[in-house]
C-alpha positions in Angstrom: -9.2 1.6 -4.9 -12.7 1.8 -3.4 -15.5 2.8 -5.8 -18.0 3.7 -2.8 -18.6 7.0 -2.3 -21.9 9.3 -1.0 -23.0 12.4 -2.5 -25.2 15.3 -0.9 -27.5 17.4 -2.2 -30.3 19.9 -2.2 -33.4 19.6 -4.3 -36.8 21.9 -4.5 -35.4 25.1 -4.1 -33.4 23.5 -0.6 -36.7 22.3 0.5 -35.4 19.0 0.7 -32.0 17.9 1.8 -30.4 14.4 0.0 -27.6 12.1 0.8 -27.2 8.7 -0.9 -24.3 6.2 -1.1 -22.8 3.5 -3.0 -21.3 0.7 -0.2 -21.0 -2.6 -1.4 -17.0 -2.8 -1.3 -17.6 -1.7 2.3 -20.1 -3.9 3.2 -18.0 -6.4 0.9 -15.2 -6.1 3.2 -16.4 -6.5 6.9 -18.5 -9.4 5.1 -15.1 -10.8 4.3 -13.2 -10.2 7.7 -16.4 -11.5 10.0 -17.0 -14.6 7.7 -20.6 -13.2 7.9 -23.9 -15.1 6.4 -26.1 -13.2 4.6 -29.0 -12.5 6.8 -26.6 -10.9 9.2 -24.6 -9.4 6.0 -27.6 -7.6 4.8 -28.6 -6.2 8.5 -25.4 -4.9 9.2 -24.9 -3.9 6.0 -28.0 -1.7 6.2 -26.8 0.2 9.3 -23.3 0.7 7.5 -24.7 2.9 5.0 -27.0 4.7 7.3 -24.4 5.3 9.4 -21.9 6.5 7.3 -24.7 8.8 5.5 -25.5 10.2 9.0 -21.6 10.6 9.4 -21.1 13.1 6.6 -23.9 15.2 8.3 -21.1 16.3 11.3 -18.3 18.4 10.7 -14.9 18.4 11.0 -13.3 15.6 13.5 -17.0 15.0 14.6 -17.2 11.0 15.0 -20.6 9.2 16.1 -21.8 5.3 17.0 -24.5 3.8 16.3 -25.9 0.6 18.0 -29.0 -1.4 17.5 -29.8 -4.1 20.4 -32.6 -6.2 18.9 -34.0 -8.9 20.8 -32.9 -11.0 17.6 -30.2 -14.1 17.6 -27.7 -11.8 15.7 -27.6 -10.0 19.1 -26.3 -6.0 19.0 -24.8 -4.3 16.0 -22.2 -1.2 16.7 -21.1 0.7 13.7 -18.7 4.1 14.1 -18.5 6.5 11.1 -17.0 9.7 11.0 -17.2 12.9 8.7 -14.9 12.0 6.4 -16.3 8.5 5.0 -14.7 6.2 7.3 -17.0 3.7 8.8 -16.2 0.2 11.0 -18.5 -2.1 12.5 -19.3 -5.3 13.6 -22.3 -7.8 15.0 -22.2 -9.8 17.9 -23.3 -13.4 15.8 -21.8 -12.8 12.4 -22.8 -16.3 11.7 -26.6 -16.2 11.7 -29.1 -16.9 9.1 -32.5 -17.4 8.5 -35.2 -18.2 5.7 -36.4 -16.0 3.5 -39.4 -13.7 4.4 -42.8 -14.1 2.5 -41.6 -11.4 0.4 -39.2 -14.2 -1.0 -35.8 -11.2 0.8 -33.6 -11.4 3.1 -35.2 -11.4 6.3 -33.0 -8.7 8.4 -36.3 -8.0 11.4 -35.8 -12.3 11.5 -32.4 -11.8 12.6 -32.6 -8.3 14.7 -35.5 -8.7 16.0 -38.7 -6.5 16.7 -38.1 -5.7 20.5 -35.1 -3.4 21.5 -33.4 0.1 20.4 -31.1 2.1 18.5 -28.9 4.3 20.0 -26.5 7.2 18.5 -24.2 8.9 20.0 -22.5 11.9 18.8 -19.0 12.7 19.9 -18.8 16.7 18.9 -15.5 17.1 20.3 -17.1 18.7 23.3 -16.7 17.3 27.1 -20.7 15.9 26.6 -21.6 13.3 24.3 -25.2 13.7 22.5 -27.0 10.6 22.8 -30.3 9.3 21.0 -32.1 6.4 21.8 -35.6 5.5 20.2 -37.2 1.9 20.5 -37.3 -0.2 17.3 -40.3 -0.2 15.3 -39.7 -3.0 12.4 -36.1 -4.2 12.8 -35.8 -3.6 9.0 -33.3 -0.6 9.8 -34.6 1.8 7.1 -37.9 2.5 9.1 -35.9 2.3 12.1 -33.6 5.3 11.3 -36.7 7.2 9.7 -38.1 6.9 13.0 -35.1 8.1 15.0 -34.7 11.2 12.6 -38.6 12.0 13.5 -38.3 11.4 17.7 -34.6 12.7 18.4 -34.1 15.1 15.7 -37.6 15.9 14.8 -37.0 15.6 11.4 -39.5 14.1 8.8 -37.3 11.9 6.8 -37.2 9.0 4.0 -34.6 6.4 4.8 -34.1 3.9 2.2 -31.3 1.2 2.3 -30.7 -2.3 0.6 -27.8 -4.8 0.3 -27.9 -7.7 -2.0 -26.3 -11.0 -1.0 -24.8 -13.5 -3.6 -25.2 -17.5 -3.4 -21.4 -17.7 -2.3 -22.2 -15.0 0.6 -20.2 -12.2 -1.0 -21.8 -9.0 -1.2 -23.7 -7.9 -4.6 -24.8 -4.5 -4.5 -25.2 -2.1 -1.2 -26.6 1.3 -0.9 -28.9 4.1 0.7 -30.0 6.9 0.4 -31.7 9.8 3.2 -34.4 12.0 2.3 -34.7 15.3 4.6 -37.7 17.5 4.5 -36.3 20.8 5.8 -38.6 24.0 7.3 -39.1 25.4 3.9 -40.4 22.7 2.1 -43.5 23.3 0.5 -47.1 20.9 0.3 -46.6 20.3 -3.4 -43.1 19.1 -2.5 -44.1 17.0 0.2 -46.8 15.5 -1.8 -44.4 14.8 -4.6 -42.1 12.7 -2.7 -44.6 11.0 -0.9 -45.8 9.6 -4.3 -42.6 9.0 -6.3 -41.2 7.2 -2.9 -44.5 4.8 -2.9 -43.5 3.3 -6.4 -39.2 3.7 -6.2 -37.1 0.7 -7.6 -35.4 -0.9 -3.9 -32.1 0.9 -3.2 -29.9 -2.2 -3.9 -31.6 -3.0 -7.4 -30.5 0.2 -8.5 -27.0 0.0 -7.3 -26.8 -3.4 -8.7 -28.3 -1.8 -12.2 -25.2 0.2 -12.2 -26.3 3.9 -11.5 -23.8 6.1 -9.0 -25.3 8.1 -5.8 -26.2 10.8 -8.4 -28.2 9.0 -10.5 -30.0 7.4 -7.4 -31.3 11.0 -6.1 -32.1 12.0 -9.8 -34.4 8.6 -9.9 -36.3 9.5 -6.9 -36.1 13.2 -6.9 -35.8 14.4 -11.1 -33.0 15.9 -12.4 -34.3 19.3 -12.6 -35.0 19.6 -8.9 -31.4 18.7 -8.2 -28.5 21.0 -6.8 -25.3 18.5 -5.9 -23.3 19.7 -3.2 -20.4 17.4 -3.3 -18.9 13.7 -2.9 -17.0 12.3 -0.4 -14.9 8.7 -0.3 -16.4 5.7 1.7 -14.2 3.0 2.8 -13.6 0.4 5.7 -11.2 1.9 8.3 -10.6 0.8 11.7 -8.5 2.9 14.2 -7.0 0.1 16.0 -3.6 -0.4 17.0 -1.3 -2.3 18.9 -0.2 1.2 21.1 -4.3 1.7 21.7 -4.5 -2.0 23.1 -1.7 -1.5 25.0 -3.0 1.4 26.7 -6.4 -0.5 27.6 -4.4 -3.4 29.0 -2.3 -0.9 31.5 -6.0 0.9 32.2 -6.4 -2.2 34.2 -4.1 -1.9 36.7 -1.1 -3.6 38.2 -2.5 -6.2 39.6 -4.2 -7.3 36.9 -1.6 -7.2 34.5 0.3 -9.3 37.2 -2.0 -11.8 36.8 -1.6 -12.3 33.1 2.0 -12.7 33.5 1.6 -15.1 36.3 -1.8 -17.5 35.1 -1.3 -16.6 30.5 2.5 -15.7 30.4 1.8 -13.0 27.9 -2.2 -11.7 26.9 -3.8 -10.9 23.3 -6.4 -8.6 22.2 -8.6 -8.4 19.4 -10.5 -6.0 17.7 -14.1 -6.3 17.8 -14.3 -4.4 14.0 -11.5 -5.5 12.4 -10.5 -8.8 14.1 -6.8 -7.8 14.0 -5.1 -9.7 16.5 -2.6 -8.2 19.2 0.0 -10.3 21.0 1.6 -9.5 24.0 4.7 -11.0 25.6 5.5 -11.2 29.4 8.2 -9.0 28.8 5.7 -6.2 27.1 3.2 -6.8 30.3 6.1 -6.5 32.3 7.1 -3.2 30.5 3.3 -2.0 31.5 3.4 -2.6 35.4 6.6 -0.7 35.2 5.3 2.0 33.4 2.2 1.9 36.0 5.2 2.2 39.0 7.4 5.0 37.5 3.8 7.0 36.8 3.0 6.6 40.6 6.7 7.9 41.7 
């Protein structure tokens, strides 16, 4: 039983809109299946909890991707997320690591790099997919999303995320939270955030001290300007299957799947999320072409 979860609210009167999340069995998880170092824990780790924040923004079956190609040795990072708390993803070098930064942390824009982009795309159930793309502007993540909420969605927002790493690489405390400042937001309430975010305790200290997505937003935002909205479940899920694979490995055509009988006697597939393994036999690839021959008839 998970014990991640986000929350959403409204504070000021609905002048500000507030989501924050609790991820570090999440995080905890793809750090286990990917074997992943810290540096590359903490970047990744980062994007999960925006991502699934930005997930329980759509509605319904509503799913959306995010990527972030950095010109960094940890190469791109592709996280999905959906409305309901479900969030996957993966990065291309699981394995990298560097020092720390002069700020004695993790040093995520060391591994991502400062040159590059972050793309979402939105799948709204519609025939056209809505697609974002701004350049990076730090490679720390946090500003990066701030940034994309300003240029794409025109927006002004406060994005704030943080994962902390153990010495044996497992994953210590992970969180966010998403500030939005929405058109009837007044100056004073502006100016209030703007000063209580200068001096807030990092994201992942205060998940590490203990306190739950409500008591994050309550820290940055007081208590009495608070109006909770709701909670939703955050956990690891990857929509793999052996059926899915099998499908993509027909998409190729005959000829191809010809081949892998002929050169592999059999094929495999693995997911990039989840690194669940799929094994097919000569007789399955076999089964495939036929299918292809009986669909042409």
């Amino acid at each position: 039983m998970s014990t991640d979860y986000l929350v959403k609210a409204l504070a000021f009167d609905g002048g500000i809109r507030a989501y924050a999340v609790r991820s570090t069995e999440t995080v905890g998880e793809v750090q286990r299946r990917h074997h992943m170092w810290p540096t590359a824990t903490a970047a990744l780790g980062r994007t999960i909890s925006a991502t699934v924040m930005m997930g329980s923004m759509l509605k319904g079956e509503d799913k959306l991707t995010v990527k972030i190609q950095g010109d960094g040795s940890l190469g791109p990072m592709v996280v999905d997320a959906d409305a309901r708390g479900n969030v996957r993803g993966y990065a291309t070098n699981p394995q990298t690591h560097v020092p720390l930064n002069d700020q004695n942390k993790l040093d995520v824009r060391g591994v991502v790099g400062t040159e590059g982009t972050l793309s979402i795309i939105k799948d709204l159930g519609l025939k056209d997919y809505f697609t974002g793309q701004v350049p990076l502007i730090s490679g720390e993540i946090a500003e990066d999303f701030t940034q994309y909420f300003v240029v794409s969605e025109q927006i002004p927002s406060a994005v704030a995320l943080g994962v902390l790493v153990n010495p044996d690489n497992t994953v210590k405390a992970s969180g966010g939270f998403i500030l939005q400042v929405m058109p009837g937001a007044t100056d004073e309430t502006i100016t209030h955030l703007e000063k209580k975010l200068s001096n807030v305790t990092p994201i992942s200290t205060l998940i590490d001290q203990g306190l739950t997505p409500e008591e994050v937003l309550i820290e940055v935002l007081g208590e009495e300007n608070m109006e909770f909205l709701g909670t939703t479940d955050v956990r690891f899920e990857c929509e793999c299957s052996r059926e899915r694979f099998g499908n993509a490995i027909q998409s190729l055509g005959q000829q191809e799947v010809q081949a892998m009988i002929d050169e592999d006697h059999g094929a495999e597939a693995q997911c990039h999320f989840c690194l669940e393994t799929y094994q097919y036999s000569e007789e399955d690839l076999q089964q495939f072409i036929d299918n292809m021959s009986s669909a042409e008839d």
